[in-house]
FISE-219488 format. One record per residue (C-alpha): x, y, z; residue in one letter; residue number from 0. Coordinates in Angstrom, 3 decimals. Last residue first. Layout:
BEGIN
[atom [X,Y,Z],'A',NUM],
...
//
This chain:
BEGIN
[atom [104.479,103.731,71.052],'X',338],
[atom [102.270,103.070,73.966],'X',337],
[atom [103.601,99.582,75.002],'X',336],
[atom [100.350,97.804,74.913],'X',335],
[atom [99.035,99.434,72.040],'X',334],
[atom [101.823,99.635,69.776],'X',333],
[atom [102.442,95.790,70.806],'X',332],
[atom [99.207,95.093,69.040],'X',331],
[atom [99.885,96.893,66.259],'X',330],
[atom [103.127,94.969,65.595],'X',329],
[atom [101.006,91.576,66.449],'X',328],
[atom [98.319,92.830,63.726],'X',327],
[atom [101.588,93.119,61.478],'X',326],
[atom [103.374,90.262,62.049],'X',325],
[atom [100.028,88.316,61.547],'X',324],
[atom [98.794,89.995,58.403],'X',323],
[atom [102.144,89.039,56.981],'X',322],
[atom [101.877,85.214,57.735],'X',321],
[atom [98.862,84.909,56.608],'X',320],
[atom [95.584,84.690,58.213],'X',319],
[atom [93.725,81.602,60.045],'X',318],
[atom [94.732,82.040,63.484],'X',317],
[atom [96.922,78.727,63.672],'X',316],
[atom [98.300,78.968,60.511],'X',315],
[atom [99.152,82.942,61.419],'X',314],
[atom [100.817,81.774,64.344],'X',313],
[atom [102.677,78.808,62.969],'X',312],
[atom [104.050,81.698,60.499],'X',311],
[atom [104.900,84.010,63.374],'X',310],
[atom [107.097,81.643,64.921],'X',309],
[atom [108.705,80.642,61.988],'X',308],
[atom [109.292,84.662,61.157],'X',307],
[atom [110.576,85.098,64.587],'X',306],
[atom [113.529,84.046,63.386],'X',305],
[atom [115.704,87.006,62.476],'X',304],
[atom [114.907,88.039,66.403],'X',303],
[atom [117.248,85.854,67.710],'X',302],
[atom [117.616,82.066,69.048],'X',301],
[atom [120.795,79.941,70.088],'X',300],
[atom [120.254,76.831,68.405],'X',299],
[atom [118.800,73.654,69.632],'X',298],
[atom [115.483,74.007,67.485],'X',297],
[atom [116.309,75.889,64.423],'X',296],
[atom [113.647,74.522,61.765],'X',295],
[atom [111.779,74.617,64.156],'X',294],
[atom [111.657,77.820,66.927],'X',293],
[atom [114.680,78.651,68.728],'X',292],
[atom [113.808,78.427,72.320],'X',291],
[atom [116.494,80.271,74.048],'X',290],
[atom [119.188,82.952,73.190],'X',289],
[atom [116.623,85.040,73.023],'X',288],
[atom [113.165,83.883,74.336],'X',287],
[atom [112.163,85.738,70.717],'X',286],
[atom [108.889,86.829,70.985],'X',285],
[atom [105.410,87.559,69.129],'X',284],
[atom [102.476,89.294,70.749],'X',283],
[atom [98.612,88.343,70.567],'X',282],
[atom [96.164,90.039,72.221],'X',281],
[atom [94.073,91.346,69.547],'X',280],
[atom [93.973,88.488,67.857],'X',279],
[atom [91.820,86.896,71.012],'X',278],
[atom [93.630,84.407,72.656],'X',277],
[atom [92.138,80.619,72.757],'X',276],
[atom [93.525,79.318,69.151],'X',275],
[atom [97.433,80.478,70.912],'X',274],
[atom [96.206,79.023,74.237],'X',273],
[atom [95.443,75.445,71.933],'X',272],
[atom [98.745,75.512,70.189],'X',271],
[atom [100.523,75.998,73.822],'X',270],
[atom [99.295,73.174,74.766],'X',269],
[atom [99.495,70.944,71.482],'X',268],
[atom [103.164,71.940,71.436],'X',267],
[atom [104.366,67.873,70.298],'X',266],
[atom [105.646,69.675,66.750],'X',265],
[atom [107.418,72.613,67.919],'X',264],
[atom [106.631,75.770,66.502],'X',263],
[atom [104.933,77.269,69.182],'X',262],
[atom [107.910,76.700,71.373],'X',261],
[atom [109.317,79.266,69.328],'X',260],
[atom [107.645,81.436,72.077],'X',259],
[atom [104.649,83.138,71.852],'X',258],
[atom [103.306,86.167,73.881],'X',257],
[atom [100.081,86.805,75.895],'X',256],
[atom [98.398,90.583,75.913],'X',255],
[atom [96.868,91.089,79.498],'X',254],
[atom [93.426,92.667,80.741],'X',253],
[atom [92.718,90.530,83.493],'X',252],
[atom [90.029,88.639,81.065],'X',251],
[atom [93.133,88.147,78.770],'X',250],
[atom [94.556,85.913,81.689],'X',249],
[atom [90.747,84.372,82.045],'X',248],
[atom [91.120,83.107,78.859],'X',247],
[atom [94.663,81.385,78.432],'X',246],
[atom [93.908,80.124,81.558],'X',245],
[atom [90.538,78.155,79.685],'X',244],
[atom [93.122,77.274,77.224],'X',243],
[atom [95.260,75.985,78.652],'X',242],
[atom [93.023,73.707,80.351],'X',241],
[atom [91.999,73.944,84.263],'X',240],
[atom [93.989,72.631,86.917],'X',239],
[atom [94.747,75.568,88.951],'X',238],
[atom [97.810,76.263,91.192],'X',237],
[atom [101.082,76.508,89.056],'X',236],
[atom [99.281,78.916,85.666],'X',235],
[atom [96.544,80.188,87.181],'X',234],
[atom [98.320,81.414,90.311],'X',233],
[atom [100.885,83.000,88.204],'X',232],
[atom [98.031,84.927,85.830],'X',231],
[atom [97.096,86.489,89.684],'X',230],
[atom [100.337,87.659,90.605],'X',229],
[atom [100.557,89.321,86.850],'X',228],
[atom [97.359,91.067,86.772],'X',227],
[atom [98.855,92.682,90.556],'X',226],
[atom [101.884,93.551,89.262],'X',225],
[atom [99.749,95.755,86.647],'X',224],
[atom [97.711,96.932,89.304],'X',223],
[atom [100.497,97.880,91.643],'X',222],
[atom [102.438,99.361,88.688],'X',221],
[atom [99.452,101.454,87.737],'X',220],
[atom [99.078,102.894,91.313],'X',219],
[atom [102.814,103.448,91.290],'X',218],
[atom [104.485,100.879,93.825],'X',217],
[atom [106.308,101.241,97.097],'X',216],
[atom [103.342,100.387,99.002],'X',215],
[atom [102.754,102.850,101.313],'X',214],
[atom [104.844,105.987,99.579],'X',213],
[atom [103.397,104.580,96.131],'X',212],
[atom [99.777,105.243,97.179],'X',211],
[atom [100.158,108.581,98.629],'X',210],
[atom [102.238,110.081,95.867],'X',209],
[atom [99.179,108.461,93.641],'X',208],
[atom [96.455,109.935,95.923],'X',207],
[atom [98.123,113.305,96.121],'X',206],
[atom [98.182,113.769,92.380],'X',205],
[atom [94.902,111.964,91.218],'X',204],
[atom [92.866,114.198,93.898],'X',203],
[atom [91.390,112.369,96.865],'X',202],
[atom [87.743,111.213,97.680],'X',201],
[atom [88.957,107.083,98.278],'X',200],
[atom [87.293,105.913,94.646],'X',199],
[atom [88.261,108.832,92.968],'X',198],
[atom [91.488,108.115,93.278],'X',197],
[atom [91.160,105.069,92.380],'X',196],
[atom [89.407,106.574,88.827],'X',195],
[atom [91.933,109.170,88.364],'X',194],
[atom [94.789,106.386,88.691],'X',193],
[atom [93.199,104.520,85.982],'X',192],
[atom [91.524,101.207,85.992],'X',191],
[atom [90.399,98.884,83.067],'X',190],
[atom [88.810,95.935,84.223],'X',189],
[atom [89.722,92.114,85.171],'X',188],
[atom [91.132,93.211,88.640],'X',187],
[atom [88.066,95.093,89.729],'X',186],
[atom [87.714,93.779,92.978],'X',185],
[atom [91.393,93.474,93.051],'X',184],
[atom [91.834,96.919,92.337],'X',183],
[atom [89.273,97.885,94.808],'X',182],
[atom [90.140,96.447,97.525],'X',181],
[atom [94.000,98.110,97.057],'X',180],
[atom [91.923,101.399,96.847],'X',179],
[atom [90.163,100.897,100.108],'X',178],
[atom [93.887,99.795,101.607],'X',177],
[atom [95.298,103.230,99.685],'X',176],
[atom [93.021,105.520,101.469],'X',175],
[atom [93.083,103.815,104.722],'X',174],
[atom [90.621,101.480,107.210],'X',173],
[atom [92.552,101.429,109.920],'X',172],
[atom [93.219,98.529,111.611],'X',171],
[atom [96.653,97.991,109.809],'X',170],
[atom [97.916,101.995,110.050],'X',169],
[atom [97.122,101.461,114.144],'X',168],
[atom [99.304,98.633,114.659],'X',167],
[atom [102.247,100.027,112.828],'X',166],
[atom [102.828,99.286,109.091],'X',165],
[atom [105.635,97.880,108.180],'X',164],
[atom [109.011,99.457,107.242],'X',163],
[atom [109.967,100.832,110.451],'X',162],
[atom [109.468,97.705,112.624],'X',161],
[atom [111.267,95.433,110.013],'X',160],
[atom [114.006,97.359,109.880],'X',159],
[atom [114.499,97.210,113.383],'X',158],
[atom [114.199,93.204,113.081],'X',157],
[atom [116.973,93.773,110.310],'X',156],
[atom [119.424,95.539,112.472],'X',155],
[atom [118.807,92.305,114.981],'X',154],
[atom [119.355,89.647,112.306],'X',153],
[atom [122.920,91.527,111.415],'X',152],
[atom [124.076,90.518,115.138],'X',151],
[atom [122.970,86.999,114.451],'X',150],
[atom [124.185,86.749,111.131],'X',149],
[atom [127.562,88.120,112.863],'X',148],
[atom [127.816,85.684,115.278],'X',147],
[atom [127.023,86.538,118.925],'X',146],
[atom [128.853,86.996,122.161],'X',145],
[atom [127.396,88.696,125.470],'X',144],
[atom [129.461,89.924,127.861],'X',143],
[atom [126.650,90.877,129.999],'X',142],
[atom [127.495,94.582,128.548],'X',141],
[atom [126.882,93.212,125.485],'X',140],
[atom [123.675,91.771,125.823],'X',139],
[atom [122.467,94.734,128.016],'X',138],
[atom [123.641,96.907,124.465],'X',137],
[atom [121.626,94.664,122.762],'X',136],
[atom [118.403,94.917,124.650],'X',135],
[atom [118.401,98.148,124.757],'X',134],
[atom [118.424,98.681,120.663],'X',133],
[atom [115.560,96.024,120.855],'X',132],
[atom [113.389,97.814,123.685],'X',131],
[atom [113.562,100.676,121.681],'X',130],
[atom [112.596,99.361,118.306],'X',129],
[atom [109.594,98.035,120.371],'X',128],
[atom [109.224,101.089,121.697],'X',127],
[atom [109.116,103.346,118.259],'X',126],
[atom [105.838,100.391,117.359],'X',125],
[atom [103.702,103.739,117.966],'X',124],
[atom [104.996,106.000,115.510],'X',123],
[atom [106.937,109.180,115.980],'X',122],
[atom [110.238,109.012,113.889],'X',121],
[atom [112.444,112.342,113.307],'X',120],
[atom [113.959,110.720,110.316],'X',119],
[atom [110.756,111.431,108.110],'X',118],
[atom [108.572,108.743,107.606],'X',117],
[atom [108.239,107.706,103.974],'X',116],
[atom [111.376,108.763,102.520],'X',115],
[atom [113.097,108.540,105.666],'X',114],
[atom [112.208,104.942,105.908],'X',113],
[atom [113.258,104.648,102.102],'X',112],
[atom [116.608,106.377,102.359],'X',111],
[atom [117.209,104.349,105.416],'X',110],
[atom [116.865,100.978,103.049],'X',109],
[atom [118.777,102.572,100.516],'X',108],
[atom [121.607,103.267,103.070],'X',107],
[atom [121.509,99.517,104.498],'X',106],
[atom [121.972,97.803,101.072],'X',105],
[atom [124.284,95.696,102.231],'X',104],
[atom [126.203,97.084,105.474],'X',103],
[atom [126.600,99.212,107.955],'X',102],
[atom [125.425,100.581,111.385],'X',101],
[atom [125.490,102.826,114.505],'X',100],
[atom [123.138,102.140,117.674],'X',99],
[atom [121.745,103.964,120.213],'X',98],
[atom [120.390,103.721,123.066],'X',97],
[atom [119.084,107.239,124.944],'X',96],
[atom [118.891,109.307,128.384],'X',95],
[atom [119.134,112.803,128.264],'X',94],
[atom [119.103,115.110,131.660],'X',93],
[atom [120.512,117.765,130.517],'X',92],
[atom [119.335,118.603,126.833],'X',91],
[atom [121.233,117.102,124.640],'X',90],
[atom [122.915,118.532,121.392],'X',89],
[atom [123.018,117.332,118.021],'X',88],
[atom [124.703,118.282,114.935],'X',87],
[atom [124.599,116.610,111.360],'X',86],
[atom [126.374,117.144,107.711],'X',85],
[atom [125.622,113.830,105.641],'X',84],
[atom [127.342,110.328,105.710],'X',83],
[atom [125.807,110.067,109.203],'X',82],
[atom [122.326,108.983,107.540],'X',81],
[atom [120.077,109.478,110.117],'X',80],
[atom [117.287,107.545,112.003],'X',79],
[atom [116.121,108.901,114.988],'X',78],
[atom [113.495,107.704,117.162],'X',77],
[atom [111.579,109.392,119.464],'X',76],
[atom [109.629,107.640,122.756],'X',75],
[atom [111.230,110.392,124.882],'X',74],
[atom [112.034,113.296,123.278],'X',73],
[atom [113.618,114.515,119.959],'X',72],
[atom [113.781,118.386,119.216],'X',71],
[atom [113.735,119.411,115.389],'X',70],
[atom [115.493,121.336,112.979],'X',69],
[atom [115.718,121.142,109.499],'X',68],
[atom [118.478,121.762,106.780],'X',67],
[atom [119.434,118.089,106.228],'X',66],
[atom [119.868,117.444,109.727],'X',65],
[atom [119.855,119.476,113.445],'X',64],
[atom [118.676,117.833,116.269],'X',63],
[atom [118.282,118.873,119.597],'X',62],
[atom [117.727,115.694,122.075],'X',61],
[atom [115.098,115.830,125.163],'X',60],
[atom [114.690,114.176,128.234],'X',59],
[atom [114.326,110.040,128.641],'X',58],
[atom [114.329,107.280,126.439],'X',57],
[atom [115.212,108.428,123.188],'X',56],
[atom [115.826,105.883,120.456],'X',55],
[atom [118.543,106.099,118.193],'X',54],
[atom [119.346,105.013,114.600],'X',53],
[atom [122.799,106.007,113.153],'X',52],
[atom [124.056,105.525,109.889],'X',51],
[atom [127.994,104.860,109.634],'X',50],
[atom [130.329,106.979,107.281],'X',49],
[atom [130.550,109.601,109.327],'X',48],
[atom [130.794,112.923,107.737],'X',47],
[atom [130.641,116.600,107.839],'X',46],
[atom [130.533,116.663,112.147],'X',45],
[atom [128.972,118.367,114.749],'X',44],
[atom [128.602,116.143,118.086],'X',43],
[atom [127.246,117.619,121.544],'X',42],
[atom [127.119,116.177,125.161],'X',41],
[atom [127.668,119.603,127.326],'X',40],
[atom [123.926,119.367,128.855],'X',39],
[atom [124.358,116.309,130.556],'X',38],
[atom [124.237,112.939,129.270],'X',37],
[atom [123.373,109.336,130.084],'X',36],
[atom [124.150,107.512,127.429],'X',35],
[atom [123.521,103.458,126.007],'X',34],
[atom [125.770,102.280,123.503],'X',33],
[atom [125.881,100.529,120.466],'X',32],
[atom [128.683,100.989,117.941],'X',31],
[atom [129.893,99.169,114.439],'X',30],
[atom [126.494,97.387,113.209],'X',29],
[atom [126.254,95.249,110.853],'X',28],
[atom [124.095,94.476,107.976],'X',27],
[atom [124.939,91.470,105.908],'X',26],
[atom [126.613,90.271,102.444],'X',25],
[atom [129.893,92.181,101.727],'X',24],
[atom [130.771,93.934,105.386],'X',23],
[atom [129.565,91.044,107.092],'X',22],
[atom [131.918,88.232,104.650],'X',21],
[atom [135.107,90.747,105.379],'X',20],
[atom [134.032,90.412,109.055],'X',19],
[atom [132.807,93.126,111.076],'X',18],
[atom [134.967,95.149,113.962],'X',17],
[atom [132.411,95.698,117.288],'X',16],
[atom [132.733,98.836,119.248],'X',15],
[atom [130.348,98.782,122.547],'X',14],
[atom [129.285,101.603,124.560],'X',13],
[atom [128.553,102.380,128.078],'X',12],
[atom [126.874,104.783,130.317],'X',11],
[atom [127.279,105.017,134.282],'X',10],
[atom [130.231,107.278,134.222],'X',9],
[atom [127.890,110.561,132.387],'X',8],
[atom [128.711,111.685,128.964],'X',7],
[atom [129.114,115.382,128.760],'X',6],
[atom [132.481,115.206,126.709],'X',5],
[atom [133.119,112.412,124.642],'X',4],
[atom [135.232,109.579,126.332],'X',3],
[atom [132.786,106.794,126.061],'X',2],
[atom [132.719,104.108,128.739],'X',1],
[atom [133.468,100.331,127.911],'X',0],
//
């Protein structure tokens, strides 16, 4: 169909599509496509849309005004806005772009993140792949194309896609936060601070951390914590080694390991013989509430009022008493937690 607004040239078209009740709960969708030709009296100024839009510029030049900047889109530009807040463009004469508004899921969080990261004036070097896939569509539907709304929400997240990963020239260069991500799992076993990464890559703590989490989405300290974690989950499915030999190389990584009631029960060799294997010092005492109720309360719904069982099998096992055992594993949880 052909748009109505004013400065639109004859030869553009746009597409409305109506999503299902299971789309608007579970997918993206999109609601318009189009692809304009415009003169220099195309304009739109409005509050609110609900939709987001994401346009790329093929030809001539779009002015753009959104959350209090200004900026002039040309060809090879994407846009990515958030209709929901104030915006105004105008084209230049002589615009050409494909566009696309859209829905759905957690599509507005997604945006925030791009924009986060990016800007929503876009200049990256995958922008004509996104290009090609918003022109694409609207050819699709001006063939009379028909899809099914997974397909039609696979194409929003292919876009996605594009501006979340890196572009071809961020993965062959040798970054800041890629040398740091070597480093951290070079020194995965070690203590490692933010100042020290930073360090590491000739950048101040500050910058190098806002850095770091922008490109992976992760505090330096998360990352390395998450990354302790990924690596005591390969030990655990993928090795064969004893318990206790994991048990080992997880406190090697730096980590504190916790205790079920499952110590308590009376065929628990495993688990007896990571509990001999763990340093004191890394010891911590849990609940599994409601589950794993240690002996003498196996098949009831656990809580913390019997953690004493499960501290006592510790404290056999480690050769103190039961007291000196709750309280080295309070002190131990002090430390880990920072309280």
């Amino acid at each position: 169909m052909q748009s109505v607004d004013p400065g639109i040239r004859s030869e553009s078209v746009c597409f409305p599509f109506t999503p299902s009740q299971t789309a608007r709960e579970l997918l993206f969708y999109p609601t318009w496509c189009g692809h304009y030709y415009c003169t220099a009296n195309y304009f739109m100024k409005r509050d609110s849309y609900p939709p987001l839009l994401i346009a790329y510029i093929r030809k001539g030049r779009f002015r753009v005004e959104y959350r209090g900047e200004f900026h002039v889109a040309e060809a090879g530009d994407v846009l990515l806005l958030d209709c929901i807040e104030p915006h105004y463009y105008h084209a230049e004469d002589g615009l050409e772009f494909v566009y696309m508004h859209f829905e759905g899921s957690n599509a507005r969080e997604l945006c925030r993140r791009i924009t986060d990261r990016h800007g929503w004036l876009i200049r990256r070097d995958n922008n004509t792949l996104i290009g090609n896939l918003l022109y694409d569509m609207v050819r699709f539907y001006d063939e009379n194309g028909v899809e099914t709304d997974m397909q039609r929400s696979a194409r929003i997240y292919r876009m996605f896609d594009l501006l979340l990963s890196p572009s071809a020239a961020e993965q062959s260069a040798d970054t800041p936060v890629e040398q740091a991500i070597q480093y951290i799992r070079s020194h995965i076993g070690q203590p490692i601070s933010v100042e020290e990464l930073a360090s590491t890559v000739c950048l101040s703590a500050s910058y190098f951390a806002h850095m770091f989490k922008r490109h992976t989405g992760f505090s330096p300290a998360d990352y390395v914590i998450n990354s302790r974690i990924e690596r005591a989950k390969v030990l655990l499915v993928r090795t064969q080694k004893p318990i206790a030999e994991i048990a080992e190389e997880v406190v090697r990584l730096g980590m504190y390991v916790g205790f079920t009631g499952v110590l308590t029960f009376k065929n628990s060799k495993k688990a007896w013989a990571a509990c001999e294997a763990v340093p004191i010092d890394r010891l911590l005492l849990e609940t599994d509430c409601p589950y794993m109720a240690p002996a003498p309360h196996r098949g009831e719904k656990s809580h913390s009022g019997m953690i004493k069982y499960t501290a006592a099998k510790m404290a056999e096992l480690k050769g103190v008493s039961t007291e000196k055992m709750i309280e080295i594993c309070r002190e131990n949880g002090e430390r880990l937690f920072r309280i």
